[in-house]
C-alpha positions as CSV (number, residue, x, y, z in Angstrom):
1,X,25.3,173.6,63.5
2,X,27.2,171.5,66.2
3,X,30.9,172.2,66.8
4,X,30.8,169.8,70.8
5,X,34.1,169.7,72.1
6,X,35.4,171.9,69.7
7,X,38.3,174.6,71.0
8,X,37.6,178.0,69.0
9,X,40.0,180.5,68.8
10,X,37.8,183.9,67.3
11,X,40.0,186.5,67.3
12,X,39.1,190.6,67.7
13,X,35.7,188.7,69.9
14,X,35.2,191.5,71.9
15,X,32.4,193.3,69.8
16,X,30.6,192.8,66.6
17,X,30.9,189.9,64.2
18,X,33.7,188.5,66.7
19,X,31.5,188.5,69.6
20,X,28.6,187.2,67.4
21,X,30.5,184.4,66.1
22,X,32.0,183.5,69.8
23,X,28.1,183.4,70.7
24,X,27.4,181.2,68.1
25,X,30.4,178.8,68.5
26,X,29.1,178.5,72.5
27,X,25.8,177.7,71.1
28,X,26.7,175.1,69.0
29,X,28.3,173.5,72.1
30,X,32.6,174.9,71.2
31,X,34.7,176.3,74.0
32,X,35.7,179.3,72.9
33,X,39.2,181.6,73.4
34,X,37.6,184.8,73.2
35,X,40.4,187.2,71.9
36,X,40.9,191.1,72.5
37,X,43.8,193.5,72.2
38,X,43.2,195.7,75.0
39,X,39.0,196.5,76.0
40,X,38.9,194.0,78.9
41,X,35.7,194.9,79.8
42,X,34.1,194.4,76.3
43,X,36.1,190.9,76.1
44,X,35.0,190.3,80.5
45,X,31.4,191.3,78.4
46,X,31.8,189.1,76.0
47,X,32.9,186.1,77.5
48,X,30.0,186.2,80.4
49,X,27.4,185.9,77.8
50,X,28.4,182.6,76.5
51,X,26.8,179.4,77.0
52,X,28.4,176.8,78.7
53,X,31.6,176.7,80.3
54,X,35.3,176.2,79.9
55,X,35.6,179.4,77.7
56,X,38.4,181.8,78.4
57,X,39.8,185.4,77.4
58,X,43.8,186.5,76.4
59,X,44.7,189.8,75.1
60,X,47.2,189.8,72.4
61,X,47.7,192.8,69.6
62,X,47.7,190.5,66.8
63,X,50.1,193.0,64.6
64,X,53.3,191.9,67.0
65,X,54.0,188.7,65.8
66,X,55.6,187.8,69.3
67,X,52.4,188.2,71.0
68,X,50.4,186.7,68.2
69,X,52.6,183.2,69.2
70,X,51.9,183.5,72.5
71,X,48.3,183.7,72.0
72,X,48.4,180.7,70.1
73,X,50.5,179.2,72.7
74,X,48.3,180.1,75.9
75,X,45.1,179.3,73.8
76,X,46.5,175.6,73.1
77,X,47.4,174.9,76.6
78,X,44.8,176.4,78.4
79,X,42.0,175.2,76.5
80,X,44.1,171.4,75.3
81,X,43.9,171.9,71.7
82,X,42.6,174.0,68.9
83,X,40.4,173.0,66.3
84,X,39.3,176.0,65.0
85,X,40.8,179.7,63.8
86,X,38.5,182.6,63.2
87,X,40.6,185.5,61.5
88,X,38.2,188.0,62.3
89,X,40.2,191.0,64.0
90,X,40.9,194.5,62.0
91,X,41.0,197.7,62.1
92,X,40.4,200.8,59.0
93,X,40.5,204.4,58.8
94,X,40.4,207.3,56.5
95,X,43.4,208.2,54.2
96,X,42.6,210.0,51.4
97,X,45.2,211.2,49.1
98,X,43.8,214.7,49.2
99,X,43.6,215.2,52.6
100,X,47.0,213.1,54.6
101,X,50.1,213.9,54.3
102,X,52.9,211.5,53.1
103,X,53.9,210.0,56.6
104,X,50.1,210.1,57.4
105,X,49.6,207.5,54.4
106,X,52.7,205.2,55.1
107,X,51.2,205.3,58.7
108,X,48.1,204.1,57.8
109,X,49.0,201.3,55.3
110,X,51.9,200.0,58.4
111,X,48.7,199.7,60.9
112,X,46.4,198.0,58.7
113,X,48.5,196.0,57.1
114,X,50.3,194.9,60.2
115,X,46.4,194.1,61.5
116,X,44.2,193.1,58.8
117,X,47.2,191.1,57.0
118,X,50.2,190.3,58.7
119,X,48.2,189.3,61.4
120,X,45.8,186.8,59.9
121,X,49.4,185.5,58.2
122,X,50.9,184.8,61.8
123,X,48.0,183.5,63.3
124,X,47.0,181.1,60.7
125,X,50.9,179.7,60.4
126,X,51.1,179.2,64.1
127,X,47.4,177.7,64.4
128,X,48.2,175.7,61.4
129,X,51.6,174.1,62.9
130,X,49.5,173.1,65.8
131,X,46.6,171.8,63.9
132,X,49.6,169.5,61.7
133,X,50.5,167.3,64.5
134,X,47.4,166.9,66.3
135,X,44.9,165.9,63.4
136,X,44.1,168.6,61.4
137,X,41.5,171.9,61.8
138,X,39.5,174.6,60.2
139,X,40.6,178.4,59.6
140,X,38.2,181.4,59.0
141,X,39.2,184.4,57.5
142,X,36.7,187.7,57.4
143,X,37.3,189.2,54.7
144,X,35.1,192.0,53.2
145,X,33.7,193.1,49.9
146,X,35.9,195.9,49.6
147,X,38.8,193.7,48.3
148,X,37.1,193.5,45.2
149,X,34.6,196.4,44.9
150,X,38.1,199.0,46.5
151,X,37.6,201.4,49.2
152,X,38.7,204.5,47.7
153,X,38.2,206.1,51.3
154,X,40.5,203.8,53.0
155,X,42.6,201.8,50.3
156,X,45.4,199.9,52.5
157,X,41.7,198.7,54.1
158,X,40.8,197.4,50.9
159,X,44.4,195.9,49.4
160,X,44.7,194.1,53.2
161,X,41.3,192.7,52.8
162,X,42.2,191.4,49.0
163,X,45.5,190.0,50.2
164,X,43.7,188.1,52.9
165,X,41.8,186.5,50.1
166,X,44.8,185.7,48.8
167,X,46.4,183.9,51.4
168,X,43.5,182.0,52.2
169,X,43.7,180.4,48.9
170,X,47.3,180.0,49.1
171,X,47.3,178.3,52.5
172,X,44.0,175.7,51.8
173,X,46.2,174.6,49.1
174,X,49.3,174.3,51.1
175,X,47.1,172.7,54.5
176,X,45.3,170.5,52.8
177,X,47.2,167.2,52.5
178,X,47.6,168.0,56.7
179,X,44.1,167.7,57.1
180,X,43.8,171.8,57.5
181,X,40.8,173.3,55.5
182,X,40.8,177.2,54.8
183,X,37.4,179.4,54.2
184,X,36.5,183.1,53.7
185,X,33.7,184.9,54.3
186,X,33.3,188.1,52.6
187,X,30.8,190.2,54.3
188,X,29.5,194.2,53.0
189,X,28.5,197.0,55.5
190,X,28.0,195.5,58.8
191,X,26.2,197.1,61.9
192,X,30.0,197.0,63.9
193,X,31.4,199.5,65.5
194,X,33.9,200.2,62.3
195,X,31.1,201.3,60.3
196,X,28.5,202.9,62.9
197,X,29.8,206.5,62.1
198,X,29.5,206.0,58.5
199,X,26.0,204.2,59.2
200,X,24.7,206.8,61.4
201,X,25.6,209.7,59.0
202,X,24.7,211.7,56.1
203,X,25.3,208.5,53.5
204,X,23.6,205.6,55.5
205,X,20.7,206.0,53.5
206,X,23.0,205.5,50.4
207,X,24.7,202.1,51.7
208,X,21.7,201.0,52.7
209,X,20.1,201.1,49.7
210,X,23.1,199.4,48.4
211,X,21.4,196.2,49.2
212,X,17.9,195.3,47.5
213,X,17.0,194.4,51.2
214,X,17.8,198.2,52.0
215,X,19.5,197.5,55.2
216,X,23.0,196.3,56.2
217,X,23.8,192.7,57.8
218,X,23.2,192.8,61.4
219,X,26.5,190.5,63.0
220,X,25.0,187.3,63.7
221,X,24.2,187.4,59.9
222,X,27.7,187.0,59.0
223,X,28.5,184.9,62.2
224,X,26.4,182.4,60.8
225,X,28.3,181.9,57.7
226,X,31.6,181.7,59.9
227,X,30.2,178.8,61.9
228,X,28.6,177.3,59.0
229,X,31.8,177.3,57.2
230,X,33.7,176.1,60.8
231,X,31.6,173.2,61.5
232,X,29.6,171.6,58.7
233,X,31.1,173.1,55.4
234,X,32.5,169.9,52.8
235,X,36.2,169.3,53.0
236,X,36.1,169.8,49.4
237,X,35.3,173.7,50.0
238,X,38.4,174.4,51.2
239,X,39.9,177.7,49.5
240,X,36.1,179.5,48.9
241,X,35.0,183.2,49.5
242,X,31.5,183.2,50.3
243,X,29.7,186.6,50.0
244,X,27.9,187.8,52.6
245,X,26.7,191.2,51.5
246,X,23.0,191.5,50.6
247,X,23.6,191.3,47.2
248,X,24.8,194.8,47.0
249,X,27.8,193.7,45.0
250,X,27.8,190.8,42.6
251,X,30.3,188.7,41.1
252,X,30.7,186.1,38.6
């Protein structure tokens, strides 16, 4: 996979698949804009470990639509362009019915929702008016199984994962007489920080064995399929959700 010359903005880089993919991307020969909301030392972490040079770090909370312009805007001039968007910040947590109480819940569905959604929305509309005048460009979304398995642990996780799906379709049909070309990956449990509590406790054993490979995707699994889809995926794919999770859930 070769993405030379290529400007990558991978947002939420600072750990996990993020920082996997921004490995990859600097692999593959991509100056990469290594996002992060507010761990500088992960992102300082992350940056130092890529190959190559010309890569840079900005901190923006994607949820404040003001600062998610401004990252676009110090990503483009800094780096001279943008070729490629990977959606790949979010955020979940608990709410059960049963155990929050009512401004608990509406809290929760605001933060996620504002992350996992609203964000991805922003970013992509001001990545894509960029990628419009200058020749076109590519736009990842991470997605996640849960948007069509449910979380019933953490369902504004789940609804912001499905209505990324959503909007990914909706804007590859809408980009793509400007030369912009939408994908989604769709990954299961991944060995991230989000899921290392569950992973590490009493029900790892069960989602492992979720998977017929009895484990769960190690990062640079689903980085791979980002950068595939980034670089060398057909025009023609534009709109997919490609499933990256062991098998453990299968659709049709």
């Amino acid at each position: 996979m070769r993405a030379s010359d290529k400007v990558v903005l991978v947002t939420g880089a600072s750990r996990g698949i993020g920082r996997a993919a921004a490995r990859l991307f600097a692999d593959s020969g991509a100056r990469v804009v290594v996002h992060y909301r507010q761990d500088s030392d992960a992102a300082a972490e992350t940056l130092s470990s890529l190959s190559g040079d010309g890569h840079c770090a900005i901190a923006a909370d994607v949820s404040e639509p003001d600062q998610v312009a401004s990252l676009v805007d110090q990503a483009t001039s800094r780096m001279g362009g943008l070729d490629v968007v990977v959606n790949n910040a979010g955020i979940g947590m608990h709410h059960l019915v049963e155990e929050i109480s009512y401004a608990e819940w509406q809290d929760a569905w605001r933060q996620i929702l504002a992350t996992n959604l609203q964000g991805p929305a922003n970013v992509s509309f001001c990545a894509a008016r960029f990628m419009m005048r200058n020749g076109g460009g590519r736009i990842v979304n991470v997605s996640s199984r849960g948007a069509f398995r449910g979380e019933p642990k953490q369902p504004a996780y789940g609804a912001s994962k499905a209505g990324l799906n959503a909007m990914g379709q909706s804007l590859a049909q809408a980009l793509a007489p400007h030369g912009v070309f939408v994908y989604t990956v769709a990954p299961g449990f991944v060995q991230t920080d989000l899921a290392a509590a569950r992973l590490a406790g009493p029900e790892g054993d069960a989602i492992r064995a979720q998977s017929p490979l009895n484990r769960v995707a190690q990062p640079e699994e689903v980085a791979r399929a980002v950068v595939l889809l980034a670089t060398e995926a057909p025009d023609f794919m534009t709109g997919c959700i490609v499933d990256v999770n062991g098998a453990s859930y299968l659709r049709s």
